[in-house]
C-alpha positions as a Markdown table, in Angstrom:
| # | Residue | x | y | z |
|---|---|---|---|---|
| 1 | Unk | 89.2 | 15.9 | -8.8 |
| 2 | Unk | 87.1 | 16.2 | -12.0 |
| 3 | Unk | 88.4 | 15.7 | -15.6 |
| 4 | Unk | 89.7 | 19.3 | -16.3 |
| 5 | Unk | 91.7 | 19.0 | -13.4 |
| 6 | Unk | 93.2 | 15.8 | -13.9 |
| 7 | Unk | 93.8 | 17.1 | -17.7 |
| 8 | Unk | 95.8 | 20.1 | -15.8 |
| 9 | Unk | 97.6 | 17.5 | -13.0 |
| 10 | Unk | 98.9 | 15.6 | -15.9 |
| 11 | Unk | 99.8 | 18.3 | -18.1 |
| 12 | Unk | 102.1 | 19.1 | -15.3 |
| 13 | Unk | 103.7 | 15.9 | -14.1 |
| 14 | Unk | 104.0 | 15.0 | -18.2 |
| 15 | Unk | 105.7 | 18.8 | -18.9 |
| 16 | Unk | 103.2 | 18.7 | -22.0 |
| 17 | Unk | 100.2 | 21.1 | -23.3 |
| 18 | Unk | 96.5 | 20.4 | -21.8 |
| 19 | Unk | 95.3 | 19.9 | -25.1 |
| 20 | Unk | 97.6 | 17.0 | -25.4 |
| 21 | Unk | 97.0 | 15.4 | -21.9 |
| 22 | Unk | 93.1 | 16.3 | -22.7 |
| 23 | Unk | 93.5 | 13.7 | -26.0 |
| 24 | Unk | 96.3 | 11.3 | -24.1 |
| 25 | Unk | 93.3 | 11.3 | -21.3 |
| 26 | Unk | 90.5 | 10.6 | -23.9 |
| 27 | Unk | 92.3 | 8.2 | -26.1 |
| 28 | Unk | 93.6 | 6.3 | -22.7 |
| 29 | Unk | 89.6 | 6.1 | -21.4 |
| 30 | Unk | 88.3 | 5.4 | -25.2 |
| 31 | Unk | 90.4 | 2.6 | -25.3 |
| 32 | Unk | 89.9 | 1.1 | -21.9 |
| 33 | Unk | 86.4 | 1.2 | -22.8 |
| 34 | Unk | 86.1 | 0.0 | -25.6 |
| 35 | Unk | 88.3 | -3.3 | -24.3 |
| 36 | Unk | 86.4 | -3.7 | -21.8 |
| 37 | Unk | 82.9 | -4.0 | -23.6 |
| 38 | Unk | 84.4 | -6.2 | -26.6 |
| 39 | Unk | 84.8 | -8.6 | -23.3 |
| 40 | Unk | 88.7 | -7.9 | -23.3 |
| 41 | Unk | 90.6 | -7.3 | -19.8 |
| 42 | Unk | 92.9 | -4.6 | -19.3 |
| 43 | Unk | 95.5 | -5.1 | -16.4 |
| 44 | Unk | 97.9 | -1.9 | -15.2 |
| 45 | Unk | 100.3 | -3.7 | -13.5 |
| 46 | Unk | 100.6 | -2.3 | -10.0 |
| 47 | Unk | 97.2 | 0.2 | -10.5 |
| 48 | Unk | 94.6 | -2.4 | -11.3 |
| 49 | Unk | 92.6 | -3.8 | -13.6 |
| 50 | Unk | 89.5 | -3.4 | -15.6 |
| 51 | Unk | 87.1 | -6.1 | -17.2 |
| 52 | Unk | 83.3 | -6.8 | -18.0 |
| 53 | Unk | 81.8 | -8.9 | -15.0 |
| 54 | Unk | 78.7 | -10.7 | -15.4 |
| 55 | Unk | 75.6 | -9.8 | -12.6 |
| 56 | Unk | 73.2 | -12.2 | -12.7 |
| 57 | Unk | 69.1 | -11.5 | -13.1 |
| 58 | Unk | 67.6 | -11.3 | -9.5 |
| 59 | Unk | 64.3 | -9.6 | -7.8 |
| 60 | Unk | 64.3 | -6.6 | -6.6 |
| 61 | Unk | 61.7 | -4.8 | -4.7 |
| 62 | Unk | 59.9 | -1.2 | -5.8 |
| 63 | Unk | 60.9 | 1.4 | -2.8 |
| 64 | Unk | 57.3 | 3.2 | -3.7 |
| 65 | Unk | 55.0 | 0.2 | -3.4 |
| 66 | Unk | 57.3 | -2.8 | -2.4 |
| 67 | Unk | 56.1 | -5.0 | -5.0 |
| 68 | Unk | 59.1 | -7.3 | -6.0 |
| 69 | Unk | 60.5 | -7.2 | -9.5 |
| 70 | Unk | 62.5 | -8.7 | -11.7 |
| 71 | Unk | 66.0 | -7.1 | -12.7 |
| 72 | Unk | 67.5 | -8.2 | -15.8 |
| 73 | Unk | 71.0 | -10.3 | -16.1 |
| 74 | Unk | 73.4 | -7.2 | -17.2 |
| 75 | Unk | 77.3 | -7.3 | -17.9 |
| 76 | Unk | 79.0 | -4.1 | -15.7 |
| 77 | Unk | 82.8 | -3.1 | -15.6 |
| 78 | Unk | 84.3 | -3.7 | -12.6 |
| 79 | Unk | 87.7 | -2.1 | -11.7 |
| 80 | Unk | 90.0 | -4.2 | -9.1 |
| 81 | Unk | 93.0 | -2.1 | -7.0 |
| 82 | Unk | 96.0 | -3.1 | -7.5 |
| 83 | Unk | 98.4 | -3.6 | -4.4 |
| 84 | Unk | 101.1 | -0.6 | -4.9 |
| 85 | Unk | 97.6 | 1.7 | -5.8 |
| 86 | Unk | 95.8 | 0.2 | -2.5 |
| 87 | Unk | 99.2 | 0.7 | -0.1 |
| 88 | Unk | 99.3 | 4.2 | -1.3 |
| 89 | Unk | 95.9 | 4.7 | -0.4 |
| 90 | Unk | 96.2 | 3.3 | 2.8 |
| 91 | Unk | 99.4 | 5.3 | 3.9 |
């Protein structure tokens, strides 16, 4: 499913225009994400949860010539399942 047709699957289950699930759907990501990098969590109790996760710096190794190299410490999101969103997954 890409974005116009989520915009169009919650249009319908909402009973509202696309144009408002297309800014409900914007405004909902824009927020997460901006949460998320001011180092905030954001838990959906039952879906999951979102939060910045620290990777550590570590050495790689270039596919071309195999030479190792060093990869920079980096902070990532990381989304964790929630159990009602995992069971309905697994059914």
């Amino acid at each position: 499913m890409n974005k116009s047709e989520l915009i169009d699957a919650i249009a319908a289950e909402a009973e509202i225009s696309k144009a408002d699930a297309a800014k409900t759907l914007d405004a909902f990501v824009n927020t997460i994400t901006n949460a998320v990098a001011s180092g905030d969590s954001v838990a959906l109790i039952g879906f999951g949860s979102f939060k910045a996760s620290a990777r550590a710096a570590r050495t790689g190794k270039n596919p071309k010539t195999g030479e190792p190299l060093e990869i920079a410490a980096t902070t990532v999101p990381k989304f964790t399942p929630g159990a009602t969103f995992k069971a309905a997954v697994a059914k």
